[in-house]
Structures are given as C-alpha cells and as structure tokens.
N, C-alpha and C positions, 0 to 999 in steps of 0.2 A: 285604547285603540292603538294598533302598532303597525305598522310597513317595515319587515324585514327581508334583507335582498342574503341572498347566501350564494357563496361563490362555488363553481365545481373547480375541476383543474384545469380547464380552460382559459373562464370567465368568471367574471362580477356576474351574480344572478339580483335583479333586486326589480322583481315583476310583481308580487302577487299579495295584500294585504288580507288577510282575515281576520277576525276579530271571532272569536269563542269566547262567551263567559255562562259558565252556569250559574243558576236562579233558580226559584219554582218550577217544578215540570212543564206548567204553559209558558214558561216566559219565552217570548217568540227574540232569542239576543243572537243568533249567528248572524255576523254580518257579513259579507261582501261588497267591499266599497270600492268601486265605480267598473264601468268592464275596462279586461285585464288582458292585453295582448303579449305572450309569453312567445318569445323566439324559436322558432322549428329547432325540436332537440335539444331543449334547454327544462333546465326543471325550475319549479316555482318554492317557496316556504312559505308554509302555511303556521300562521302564528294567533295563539289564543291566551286567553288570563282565566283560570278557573277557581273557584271559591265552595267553602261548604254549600248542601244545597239541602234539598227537603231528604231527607233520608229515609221517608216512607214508600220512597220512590226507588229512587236512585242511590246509589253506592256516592263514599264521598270521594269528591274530587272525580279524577280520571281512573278509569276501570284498565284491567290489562286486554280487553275486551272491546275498549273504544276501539274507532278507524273509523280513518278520513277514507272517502272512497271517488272514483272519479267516473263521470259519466259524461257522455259524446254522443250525441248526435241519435238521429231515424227516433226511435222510440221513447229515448233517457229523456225528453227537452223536460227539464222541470217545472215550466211554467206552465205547462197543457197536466203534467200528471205527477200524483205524488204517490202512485202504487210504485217505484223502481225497482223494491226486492233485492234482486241480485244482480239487477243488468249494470251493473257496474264494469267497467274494461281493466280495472286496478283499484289495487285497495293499499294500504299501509297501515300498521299499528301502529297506535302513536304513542305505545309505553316502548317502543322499539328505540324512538330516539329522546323519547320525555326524561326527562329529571326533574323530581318533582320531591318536595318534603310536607305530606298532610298537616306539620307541626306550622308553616309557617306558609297556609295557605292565605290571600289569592298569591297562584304562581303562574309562573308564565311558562308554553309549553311553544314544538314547534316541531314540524316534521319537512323535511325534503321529499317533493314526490315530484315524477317524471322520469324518462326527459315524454315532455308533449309533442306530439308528432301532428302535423299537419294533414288529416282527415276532410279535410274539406268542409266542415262544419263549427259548431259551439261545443263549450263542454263547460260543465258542473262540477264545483268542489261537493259532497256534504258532509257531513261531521253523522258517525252514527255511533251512540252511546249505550251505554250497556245499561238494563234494566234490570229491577230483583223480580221480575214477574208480576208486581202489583198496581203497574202501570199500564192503566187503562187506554191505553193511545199504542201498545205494544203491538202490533199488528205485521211487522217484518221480519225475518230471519230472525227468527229463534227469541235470542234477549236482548236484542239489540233493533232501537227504534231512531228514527231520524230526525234531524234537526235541519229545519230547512232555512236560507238565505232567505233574508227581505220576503216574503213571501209575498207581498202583493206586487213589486215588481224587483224581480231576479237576474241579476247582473251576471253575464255569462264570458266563457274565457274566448278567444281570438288566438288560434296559434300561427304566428309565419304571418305570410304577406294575403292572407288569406286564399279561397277556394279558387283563384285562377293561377296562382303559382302551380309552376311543371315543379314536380317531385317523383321518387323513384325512378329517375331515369336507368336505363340499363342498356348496353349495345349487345348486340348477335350477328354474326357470321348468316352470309347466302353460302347460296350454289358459287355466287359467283366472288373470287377474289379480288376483283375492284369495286366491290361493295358494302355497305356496314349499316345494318340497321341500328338507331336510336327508338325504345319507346322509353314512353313518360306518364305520368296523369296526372289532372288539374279537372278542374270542373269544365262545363262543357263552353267550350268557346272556337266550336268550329267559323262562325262569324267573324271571327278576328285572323281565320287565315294562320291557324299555328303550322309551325315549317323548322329545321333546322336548319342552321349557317353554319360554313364550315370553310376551312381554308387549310393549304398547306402551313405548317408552325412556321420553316425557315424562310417563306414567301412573306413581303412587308406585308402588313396588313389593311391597304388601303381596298377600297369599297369594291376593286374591278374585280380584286384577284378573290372575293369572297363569292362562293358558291350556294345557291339554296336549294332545297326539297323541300317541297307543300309535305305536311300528313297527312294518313287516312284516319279514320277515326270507327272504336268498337265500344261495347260494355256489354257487359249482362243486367240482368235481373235476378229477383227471388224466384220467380216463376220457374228461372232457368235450371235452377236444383233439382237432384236426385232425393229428396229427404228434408227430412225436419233437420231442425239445427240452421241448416246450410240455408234453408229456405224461409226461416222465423226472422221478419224484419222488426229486428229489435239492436239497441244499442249493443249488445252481446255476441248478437248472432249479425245475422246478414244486415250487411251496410252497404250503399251504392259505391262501386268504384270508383266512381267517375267516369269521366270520360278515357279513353285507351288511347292513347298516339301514338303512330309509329312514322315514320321516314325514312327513310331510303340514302345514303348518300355515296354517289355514285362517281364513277368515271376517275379512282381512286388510284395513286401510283401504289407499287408494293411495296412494304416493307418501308414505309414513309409516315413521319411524325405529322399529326392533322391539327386542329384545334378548333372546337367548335361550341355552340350553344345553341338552344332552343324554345320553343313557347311559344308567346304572340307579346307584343307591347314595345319596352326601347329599352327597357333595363329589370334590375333582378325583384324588384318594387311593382313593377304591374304588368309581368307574366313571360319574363325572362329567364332563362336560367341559368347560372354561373356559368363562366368560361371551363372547359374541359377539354382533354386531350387525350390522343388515344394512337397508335401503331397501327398503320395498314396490315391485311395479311400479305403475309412474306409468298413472293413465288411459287411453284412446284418447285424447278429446278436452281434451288437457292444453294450459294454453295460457303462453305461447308454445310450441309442438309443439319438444320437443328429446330425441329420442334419440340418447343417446350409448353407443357399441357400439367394445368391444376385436377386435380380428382380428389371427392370426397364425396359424403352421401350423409342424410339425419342430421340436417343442420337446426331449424328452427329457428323461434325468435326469440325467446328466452334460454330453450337451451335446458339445463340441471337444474336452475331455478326457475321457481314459482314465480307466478304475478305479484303476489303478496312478497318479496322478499326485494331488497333493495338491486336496481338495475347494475352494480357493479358486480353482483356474483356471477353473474349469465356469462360464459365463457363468447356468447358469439360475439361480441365487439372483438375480442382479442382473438378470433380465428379470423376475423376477418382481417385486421389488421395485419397479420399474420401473411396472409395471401397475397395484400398489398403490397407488404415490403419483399414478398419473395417474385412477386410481378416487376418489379419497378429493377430489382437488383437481378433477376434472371433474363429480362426483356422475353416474360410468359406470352404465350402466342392467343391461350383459354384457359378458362377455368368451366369445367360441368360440374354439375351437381346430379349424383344420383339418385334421386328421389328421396321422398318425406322434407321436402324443401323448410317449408314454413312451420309444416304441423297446425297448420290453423284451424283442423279439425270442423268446418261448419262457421269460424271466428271469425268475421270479415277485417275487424282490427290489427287482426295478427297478421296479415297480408301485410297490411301497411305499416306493422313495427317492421317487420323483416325486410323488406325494400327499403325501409329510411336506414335499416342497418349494412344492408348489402350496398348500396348508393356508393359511398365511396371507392369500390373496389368495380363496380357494375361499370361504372362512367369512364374507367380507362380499360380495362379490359373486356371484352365479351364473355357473356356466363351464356352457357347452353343447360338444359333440365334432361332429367329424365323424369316419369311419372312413378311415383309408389305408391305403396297403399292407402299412406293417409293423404296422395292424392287427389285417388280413384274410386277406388275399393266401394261398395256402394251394394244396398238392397232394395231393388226395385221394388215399386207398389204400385199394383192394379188398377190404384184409382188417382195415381202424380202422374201428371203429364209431366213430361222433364226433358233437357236434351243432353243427351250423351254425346259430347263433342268429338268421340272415338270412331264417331259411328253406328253403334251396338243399339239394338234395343231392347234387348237386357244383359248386364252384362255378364262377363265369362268365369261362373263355377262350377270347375269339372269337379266331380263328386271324389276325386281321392285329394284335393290342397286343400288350404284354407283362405282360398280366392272369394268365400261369401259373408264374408264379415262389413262391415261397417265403419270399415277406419276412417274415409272422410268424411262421416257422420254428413252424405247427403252433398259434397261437393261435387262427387263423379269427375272433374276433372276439368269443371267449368271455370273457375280462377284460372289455373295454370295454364289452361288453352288459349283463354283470353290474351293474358298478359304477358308472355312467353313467346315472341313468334323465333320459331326455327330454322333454320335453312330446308329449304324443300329439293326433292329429286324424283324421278319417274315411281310411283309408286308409294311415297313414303306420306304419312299423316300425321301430320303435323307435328304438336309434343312428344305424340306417342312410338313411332318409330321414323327415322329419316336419318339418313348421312351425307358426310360432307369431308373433303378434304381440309388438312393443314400442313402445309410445307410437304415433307416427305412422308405422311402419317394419313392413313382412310381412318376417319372416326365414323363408328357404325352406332347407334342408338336404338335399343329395342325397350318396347315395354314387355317387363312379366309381369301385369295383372291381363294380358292380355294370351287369347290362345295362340302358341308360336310351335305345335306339335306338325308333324309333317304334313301339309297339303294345308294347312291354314294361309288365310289371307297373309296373315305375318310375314308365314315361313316359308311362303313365297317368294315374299317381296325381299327377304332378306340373302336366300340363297342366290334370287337374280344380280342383287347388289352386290354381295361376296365375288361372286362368277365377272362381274366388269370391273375388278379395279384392275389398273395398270400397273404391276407391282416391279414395272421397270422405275416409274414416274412417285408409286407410293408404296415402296418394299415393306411399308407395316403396318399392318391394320390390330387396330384397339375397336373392341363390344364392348358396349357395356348396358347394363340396365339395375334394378334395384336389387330385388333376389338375388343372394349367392348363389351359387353351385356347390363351392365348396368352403369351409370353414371349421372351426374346431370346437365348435360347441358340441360337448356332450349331449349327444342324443338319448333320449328314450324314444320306444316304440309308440310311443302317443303323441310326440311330440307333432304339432300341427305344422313345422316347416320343412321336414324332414323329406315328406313324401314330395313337395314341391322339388326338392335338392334332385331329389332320384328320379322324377322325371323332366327336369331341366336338364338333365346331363344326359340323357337319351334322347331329348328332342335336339340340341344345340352342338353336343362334343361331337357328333360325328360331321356336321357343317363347317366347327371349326379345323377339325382333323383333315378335310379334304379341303379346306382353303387356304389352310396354314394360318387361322387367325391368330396374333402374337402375344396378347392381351385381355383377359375379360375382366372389367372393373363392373363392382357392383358394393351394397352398401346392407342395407336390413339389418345387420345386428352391428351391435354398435361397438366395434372392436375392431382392430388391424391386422389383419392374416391377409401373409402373403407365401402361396405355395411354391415348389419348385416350378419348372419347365414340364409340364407334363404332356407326354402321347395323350392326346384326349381319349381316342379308343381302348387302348391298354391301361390307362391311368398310373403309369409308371414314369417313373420324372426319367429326365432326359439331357443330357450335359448339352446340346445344342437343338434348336429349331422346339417344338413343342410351344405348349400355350400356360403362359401364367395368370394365373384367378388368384385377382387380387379383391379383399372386402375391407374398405373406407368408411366404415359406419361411424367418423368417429368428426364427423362436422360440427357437434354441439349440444346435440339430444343427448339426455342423462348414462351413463356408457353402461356398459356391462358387466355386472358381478367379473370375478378372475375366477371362473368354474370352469375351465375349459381343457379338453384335453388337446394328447399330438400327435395326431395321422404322422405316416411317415411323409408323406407329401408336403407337409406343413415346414418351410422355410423358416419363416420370421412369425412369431405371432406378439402384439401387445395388448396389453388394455391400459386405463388408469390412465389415459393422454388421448386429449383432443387433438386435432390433426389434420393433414393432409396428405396425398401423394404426387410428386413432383416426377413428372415421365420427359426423360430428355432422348430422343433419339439423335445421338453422337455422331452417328454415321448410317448408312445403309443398312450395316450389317451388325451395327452393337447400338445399346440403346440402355441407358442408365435408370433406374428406379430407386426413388428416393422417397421417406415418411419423415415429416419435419415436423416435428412437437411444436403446435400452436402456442403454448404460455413462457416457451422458450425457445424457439428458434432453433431449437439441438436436431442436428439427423440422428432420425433412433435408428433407423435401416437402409441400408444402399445397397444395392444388388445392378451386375453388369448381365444381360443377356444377348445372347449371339443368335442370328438368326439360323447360320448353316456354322456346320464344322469346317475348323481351318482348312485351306487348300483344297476345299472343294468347290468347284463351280456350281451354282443356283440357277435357275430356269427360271429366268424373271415372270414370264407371263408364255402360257400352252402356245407352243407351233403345233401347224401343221406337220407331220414328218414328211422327207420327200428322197427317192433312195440317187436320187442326181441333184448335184449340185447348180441352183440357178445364179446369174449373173448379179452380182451385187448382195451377195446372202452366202458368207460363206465360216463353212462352223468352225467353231475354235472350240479348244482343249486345255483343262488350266494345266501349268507344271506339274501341280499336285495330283490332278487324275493321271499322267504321265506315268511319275516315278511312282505310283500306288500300282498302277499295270504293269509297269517292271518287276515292281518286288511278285508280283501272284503271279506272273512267269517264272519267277525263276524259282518260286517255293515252291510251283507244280513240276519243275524241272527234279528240283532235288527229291521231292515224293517220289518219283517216274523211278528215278535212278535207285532210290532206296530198294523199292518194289520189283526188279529186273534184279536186282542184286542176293534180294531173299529169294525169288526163285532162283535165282542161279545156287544157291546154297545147297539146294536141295539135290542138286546132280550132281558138284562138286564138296563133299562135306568139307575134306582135306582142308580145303582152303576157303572155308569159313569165316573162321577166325581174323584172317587176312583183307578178307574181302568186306568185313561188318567196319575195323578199323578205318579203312581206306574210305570208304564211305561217308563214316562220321565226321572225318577228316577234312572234306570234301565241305560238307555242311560247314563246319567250326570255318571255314573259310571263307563262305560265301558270306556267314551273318557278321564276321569282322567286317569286309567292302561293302 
C-alpha cells in the first residue's frame, strides 16, 4: 500500500493513494483508501504494485493498453453502475509514465493525472486492463475490462471547496460605461443571497466604502438541446451547469482600478471567491484616445492535444497566459473571442476545463464571444423540442453554404447564451449580434451562422447600428464575426467554405464600403492572414481609408496544414504559431495592429493604418447641407484642401495656355517654334514654385 504526493511546478501534490496489485482475474485488489479531496486544478498520483498474474487471462504485468481513466458526475457514479464503457471525461496510459522491468516483478508503477476541475460533483479513479480475449468478464471497450475500487463501498474524489464554491468567474462590458458585469457558477445557493463586493483599489478598504450587487440567477437543462450529444445526460455528454450568476456592478468611475469578490458565505472556504481586480472602462473622450483590444477566434480547451495526452502539451494555458501578460503590461481595455470558443462539441465538461482555463485572464479583463459553428451550427428534428436561444425555429441553411452541418453536435447555442451575457443595444440579441462602444473604437459583433443578406432581421439591425455611430466620439469601427471573408487558403470548386466567402462579401463589403467600417476580425481557419486596406467594392487595396480583414483562427485549436496560397491582397500571412491580435487605436486617425506569437511573446506582424490621406479633412459624421451659413456653425477648410485647389488652378491655367498657344500655331506657323518654347518655359517655372 503506498501514498504518493507528486509535485507540479507550482506545488507539493501529495492527495491521492491507490493501491493496484494484480492476482487472479477475480481477485477484487484495487483499492481506494479513504475519500480524497484534491485541490481545484491540481493533479493527483495515482500509485500501484503489479506481479505475475494468471496468464490464461491476462498479459504479464502492465499491458501498453492499460489506462487509468477518470469519471465525474450525472451518469459515471460507480456505485449505482458498472456498465461506464467510455463515459470517461480523461483517460492516461499508464505505460506513458510506467517504468517497469517483467525480470524483477512485483514493481511499482504511477501515473500523474489531472489537473481536477471543480464540477460540482464526485469523481472516480478506475484502473482498466487489457485482456487476451479469453476473459470471460471482458464486456467493455474492445480488450480492455475494469477493475473496480472497494466495490461494496467506493470512496469517491472531492475536488475544491466543494459545489458551493463560485468558479469561472468572467467580467463583460454594458451599454453602459459605469458598469461591469461579473458571472460565475456554483451550485445553486440563491438562499444564501450570492452578490458581488467591490470597492475602489486606492480607497482604504473599510466596510462604508465597500459597495454590493445582489445576482440574478439562469441554467439550462438537457431538454434545452438541439440534439443528441448535447442532450445525453451522461458523465461525457451533458452535465448540469449549475447555477449562472451574474451582477452588475455599478455607478463605476472611468478608467479607475476596482477590487472586488463574490459568492455568498465570509471567506474562500464556504462560498467566497478570491480577491480580484479589474480597470473601469476608460471615457469616450479619453485623451490621448487609446483603445487597446485582444482578438482571436478557435480557442478550445485542450487545443492540438488529445484528452488522452498529458495536459502540458495543450497550447491554451500558454495563450492564455500569453494575453494576460500583454493585458497587464498594455493596460488592454477587451479581449473577444471569435467563435469555436470551447469546442465542447455536445461535452458539458469541456465548458468547465475552458472556464477553469480562461479564469485567470476573464476576472481582470472582460472577454466578449462571438458564436461559430461548433457553437451553433445544429440539425433540427421533428420530433426534439428544443430552444434556439437565437430565436430561430429552425435554423439558417441557405442551400449554396455549409451552414447545415452539425458542428455543435446539438448545442445550438445554449451553453454560450447561457453563460456569456453581452452588452445589449436597440436591436441586438444577445451572444449573437450586438454592439458596444470602447474609448474611441464602435465594436460591432455579427453572427455568420446566422442569415445577414439584405433585408434580414440581422442586416437590419446592423446597417441601423453602422448609420448611428458618432464617428466624431468613435472614428473607428471594428466587425467582426467567425467566418472570413477573405483568406488564403487554396480553394477548390467544391470546397464547402468558399461559397460562404462569395456571399459574405456581397451581403457585408457594400455595408462596410458605405460606412467606412476600419476592420473585419474573424477566425474559421486556423491561420493568420491579414490583408491590405482594401475598397470593399473594388477589392483593390488602398494606401489610406479602406477596410482590413483580418483572420485569428490561431487561439489554440490544432492550426492549419502551410497549404496556402497569396492573393495580391494578402499583406501578412502565418501559420505554425498560436496567437493573437493586439488593435491599438494610437490616435483618431492611425491605429496600430499587432500578432504576438503566444509560446513566445515575439511580434510576428505590426502594420500602422490611416483612416484618410494626409491633409485631408474627414467628415466626421453626415450634415445636413445648407447653401447660408447659420450662427454658430461655420465651415472650415484644412491647409491641405487649400493648397490642393491652388495647385488644379494653376495646372488648368497652364492647360488653358498650352491650348490657346497650339491654336495660335496654327495661324502663325513662323513663330511656332518660339511660341512651343516659351510655353514650356512657362510650365518648367511654375512646377519649380
């Protein structure tokens, strides 16, 4: 029997005893001894002693085929059932880390697994062992059969301060900029009055100057699904949320350091949660104007690696981290994500790895979503009742995209509506389209799984919102949504996203054309292309004003083959680097874009763009024309329009003259020659002054 603690890079890990020894096929020896509460996001070792065993059976020793596997909660509880199969949420091989010599068996084996995320629930070690087929008990996945703990009573794991601890918290931005929402979840403990506190940082912190907000409280169900997967209450598939909290916290100075916590209880032990801190939004009219804004899109919660492969290969700790220290060292105003957030695909678990991973990044800065496909994306049936939080009752597959697939295998878009609240405006719906100001910058949010061609609900709502911003107050407006428009992947004629490209760009570039939008950030494939300035109607790049389509697919999900080709329009392209986009609007009129290599902090692209050409004056926001001038309204003219009407005066002067002189040629030839010099002479004069 052994209790082995194993350290990460953090911490001393010394949680979790198991005891494995093999014996005869019935010999009932896995043990688990006593229950085992492992620390939110810490991982446990799992340790056994293995000996020859009956060989009519089983292979000797450890198979390269064993794995330990972990199960949690709804359907897994082992002590009601021991059909589990595959509803396992993680598995590890444990010839991965075993070292093992059959010469000088019993030996001792031991694998790291984790980190355990705090579910709300229990969770199961089991040990499952590979079989030669002749084992009569072989009933599960293939050739591998289970060995269960204590079986007549089975000690189960505890992770965290248990199901009333607040976890995943995350803030979001209103309408309004003296406000900041908090959500969180915890089991349901509207009883106890959960609320956030909050105070100014550099105000003492005694009890007057500390402010509260009650929350409101949501969740779904399984019922609530589009689809199987999404809708199968099983340890695998759909798991209760919890409970949904949000808050409100109000009456906020701008651009001012806060500090705050939330939950119910008196400390971080029964239903507290750690101290955090977070930047008010900055003014409209903040000066120098500098909003700085996170983009990316295809993040996930494992990322390039498997469930099955140890949690330090998964790139998303280190993007996040990544964003944290360019938040902290930029003073970032947002962070969005354009869709394919989690990829939880129908996986309720994976919600809550990706919130325990985004947390530290969520709780100082505000993240806003957009919705994609492995959002949304969804096949209605006849006979599911479901709710389409969009709206819709069924959703939108026009017969030329590939808008009727299945990629949230049956989520439709109920997690991320849930859990996600966004600033709202006349018009907008929730996750799925709505905008919002920041400092000198409209950020506009559309969904493309949604119909956005002319005269749709969308495309409505979005040409109203383009037509109101004040682009005296907010000279640069950023879209974005999941679907590119443009990028460099080698197309074939079959290719299913293609046609999507060709009619996004005829429903959206003539909207952007006439509103002058500056920016369209989007995500789908999973690479970095960023184009010129381009005339959206001409699609010709443009040394000033035009719109740049930028694609950020490179948040963590597995990237993209280097198959790609390059439009002339194509500026910057990369693959082979996870990443982000860092948009700094410098001034009114220039605004910086920046890709900063998530596993090293390196800028791979920086580009400056100008909204108008030098020395010209810009029309902040449509007059009225009026041919008199009224009192207190009176027009100006920059230097630059000035001396541009001098010079085409005086180059139609020398045209004039040239032309009066050729005719004159014609009556006088004589003096031609005389008259052609004197002329050009004339010219060569004027373009010296």
């Amino acid at each position: 029997m052994a209790a082995v603690g194993q350290s990460n890079h953090r911490a001393v890990l010394a949680v979790l005893a198991i005891l494995l020894c093999y014996s005869v096929i019935h010999c009932k020896c896995f043990h688990l001894h006593g229950d085992v509460q492992v620390e939110n996001g810490r991982n446990a070792t799992v340790t056994w002693h293995s000996r020859p065993i009956d060989t009519e059976y089983l292979s000797l020793g450890e198979n390269e085929e064993d794995e330990v596997r972990l199960y949690c909660g709804e359907g897994s509880d082992v002590r009601y059932s021991k059909t589990l199969n595959d509803d396992h949420i993680a598995r590890w091989s444990v010839m991965d880390v075993l070292v093992i010599s059959k010469s000088t068996l019993p030996s001792v084996g031991t694998v790291n697994i984790g980190p355990f995320i705090n579910m709300r629930d229990k969770c199961q070690v089991i040990f499952w062992r590979y079989s030669n087929g002749s084992d009569p008990t072989r009933t599960h996945d293939g050739n591998l059969v289970p060995l269960f703990p204590n079986e007549e009573e089975p000690h189960l794991i505890t992770v965290g301060s248990g199901s009333v601890q607040p976890m995943q918290g995350h803030l979001a931005m209103t309408s309004d900029i003296s406000e900041m929402h908090i959500t969180w979840v915890s089991a349901d403990v509207s009883s106890r009055n959960p609320a956030v506190y909050y105070r100014q940082t550099d105000v003492p912190g005694d009890a007057i100057n500390i402010m509260m907000s009650s929350a409101s409280a949501t969740t779904y169900s399984a019922g609530d699904m589009c689809g199987s997967v999404a809708g199968e209450v099983e340890g695998k598939h759909f798991r209760s949320p919890g409970m949904i909290y949000t808050a409100t916290m109000t009456e906020l100075k701008p651009n001012t350091n806060y500090t705050y916590w939330y939950g119910t209880g008196t400390n971080t032990t029964n239903g507290l949660s750690p101290v955090h801190w977070f930047i008010s939004p900055k003014p409209t009219a903040v000066s120098p104007p500098s909003a700085r804004i996170i983009a990316l899109a295809d993040m996930g919660a494992w990322g390039g690696s498997k469930p099955k492969e140890p949690e330090w290969q998964s790139p998303i700790p280190v993007v996040v981290q990544s964003m944290l220290l360019a938040s902290e060292k930029k003073s970032v105003d947002l962070v969005t994500i354009y869709g394919d957030i989690s990829y939880a695909n129908g996986k309720g678990y994976v919600w809550e790895r990706f919130f325990y991973r985004l947390e530290p990044l969520a709780t100082r800065v505000p993240v806003h979503v957009a919705v994609g496909n492995h959002e949304y994306d969804y096949i209605s049936s006849p006979t599911k009742t479901h709710r389409d939080p969009s709206g819709l009752t069924t959703p939108y597959h026009p017969s030329w995209g590939n808008l009727d697939g299945g990629s949230s295998h049956g989520e439709c878009a109920v997690p991320t509506a849930e859990r996600f609240k966004m600033p709202s405006s006349p018009g907008s719906n929730g996750v799925f389209w709505y905008s919002h100001n920041v400092a000198n910058v409209h950020m506009v949010v559309i969904s493309t799984e949604h119909d956005i061609s002319p005269g749709s609900t969308q495309a409505r709502w979005l040409e109203q919102d383009l037509a109101g911003v004040n682009r005296n107050t907010q000279p640069w407006v950023i879209v974005g949504g999941h679907r590119s428009l443009y990028d460099n992947v080698q197309y074939s004629n079959a290719d299913v996203d293609l046609p999507y490209q060709i009619h996004g760009r005829r429903f959206l570039n003539p909207l952007f054309a006439k509103y002058k939008v500056n920016v369209f950030i989007a995500g789908h494939y999973h690479n970095y292309v960023r184009t010129c300035p381009m005339d959206s109607l001409s699609e010709q790049c443009v040394q000033y004003g035009g719109t740049t389509y930028i694609t950020v697919g490179t948040g963590g999900a597995g990237l993209e083959p280097n198959t790609f080709s390059k439009p002339y329009w194509v500026q910057y392209n990369m693959t082979g680097s996870y990443g982000f986009v860092l948009f700094e609007s410098t001034s009114d009129e220039q605004a910086e874009i920046t890709f900063i290599a998530s596993q090293t902090g390196q800028v791979m692209d920086r580009t400056t763009i100008t909204r108008s050409s030098p020395g010209t004056s810009v029309t902040q926001q449509p007059q009225a024309t009026n041919s008199s001038s009224s009192p207190g309204h009176q027009a100006t003219v920059s230097v630059g329009t000035l001396v541009g009407i001098s010079i085409g005066f005086l180059i139609i002067t020398v045209l004039l003259a040239v032309v009066i002189m050729v005719i004159g040629s014609h009556k006088k030839p004589s003096s031609a020659v005389h008259s052609g010099k004197s002329g050009f002479s004339t010219l060569e004069q004027n373009e010296d002054v």
